[in-house]
N, C-alpha and C positions, 0 to 999 in steps of 0.2 A: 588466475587465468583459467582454473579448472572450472569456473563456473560458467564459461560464454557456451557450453555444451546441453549445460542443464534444460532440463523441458520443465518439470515440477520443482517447485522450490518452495519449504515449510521451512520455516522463520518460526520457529517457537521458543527462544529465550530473550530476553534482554541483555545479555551480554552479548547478545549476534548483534542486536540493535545496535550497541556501544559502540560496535568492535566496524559497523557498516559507516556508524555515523563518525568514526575516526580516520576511518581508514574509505573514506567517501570518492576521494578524487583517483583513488584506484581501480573503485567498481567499474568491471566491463563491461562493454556492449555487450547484454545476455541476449543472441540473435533467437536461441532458440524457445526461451521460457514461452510457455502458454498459458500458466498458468502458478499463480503466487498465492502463497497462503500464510498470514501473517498473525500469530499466536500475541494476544499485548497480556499484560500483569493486570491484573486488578489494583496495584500501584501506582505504575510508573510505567512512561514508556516512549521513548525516544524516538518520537516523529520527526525530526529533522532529516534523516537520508533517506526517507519517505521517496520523495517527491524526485530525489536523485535516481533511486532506484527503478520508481515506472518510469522515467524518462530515457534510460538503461536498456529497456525491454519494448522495442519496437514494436513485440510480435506478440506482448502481452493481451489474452484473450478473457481471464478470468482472473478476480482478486476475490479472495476470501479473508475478511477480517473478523477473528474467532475473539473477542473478548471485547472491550470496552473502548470508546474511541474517544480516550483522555482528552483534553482541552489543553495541557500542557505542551510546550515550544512546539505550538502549530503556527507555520509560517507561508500564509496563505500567498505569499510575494511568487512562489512556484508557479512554473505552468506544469499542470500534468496533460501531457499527449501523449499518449498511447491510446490502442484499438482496445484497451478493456472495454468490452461488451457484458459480463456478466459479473457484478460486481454482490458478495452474500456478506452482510453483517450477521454475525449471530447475537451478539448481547449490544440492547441499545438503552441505557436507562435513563432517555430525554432530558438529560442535565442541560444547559444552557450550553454551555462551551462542545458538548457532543454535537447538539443540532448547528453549528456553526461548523464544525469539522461535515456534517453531513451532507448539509449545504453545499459545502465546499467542493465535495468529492462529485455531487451530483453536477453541480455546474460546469467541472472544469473536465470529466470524463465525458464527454460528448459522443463518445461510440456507445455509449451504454442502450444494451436492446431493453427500449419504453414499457417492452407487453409485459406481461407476469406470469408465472406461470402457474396453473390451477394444479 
């Protein structure tokens, strides 16, 4: 419950992942997060409470995904709604299953602001 406070939230292990995608139907309405920042392994990485989590975060404005966006238990059966507008991958190394997670995110975040910025 300490989290429904949070405004910034970094997510940089895989045992956070574990521990969100176990303990799933607990996470709460984080009213006030604005902005999420999600550390993955160069292994492994547990995208399943993914999707639990932006649905979690109403007021979600920015997602930053700082590493590789695996093709493993991606379950594209989610809706994601939330207001993410500003969505930053930093490493994308066009593997097949990456561009299908990219896809994914581009289609189903629909607040995402179109422009780019120079």
């Amino acid at each position: 419950m300490g989290l429904t406070n949070v405004e910034v939230l970094e997510l940089s292990s895989v045992d956070t992942s574990k521990m969100f995608y176990h303990f799933r139907e607990a996470i709460p309405v984080l009213g006030n997060l604005f902005r999420l920042s999600i550390t993955t392994d160069l292994t492994f990485y547990n995208w399943t409470y993914f999707p639990i989590l932006l649905m979690s975060s109403p007021n979600l404005h920015t997602l930053v995904i700082k590493g590789p966006l695996h093709a493993d238990e991606w379950e594209p059966k989610y809706r994601l709604s939330c207001p993410v507008k500003v969505l930053k991958i930093t490493e994308y190394g066009g593997k097949r299953g990456e561009l299908k997670r990219m896809k994914h995110l581009l289609e189903k975040l629909s607040c995402l602001d179109r422009e780019i910025p120079i």
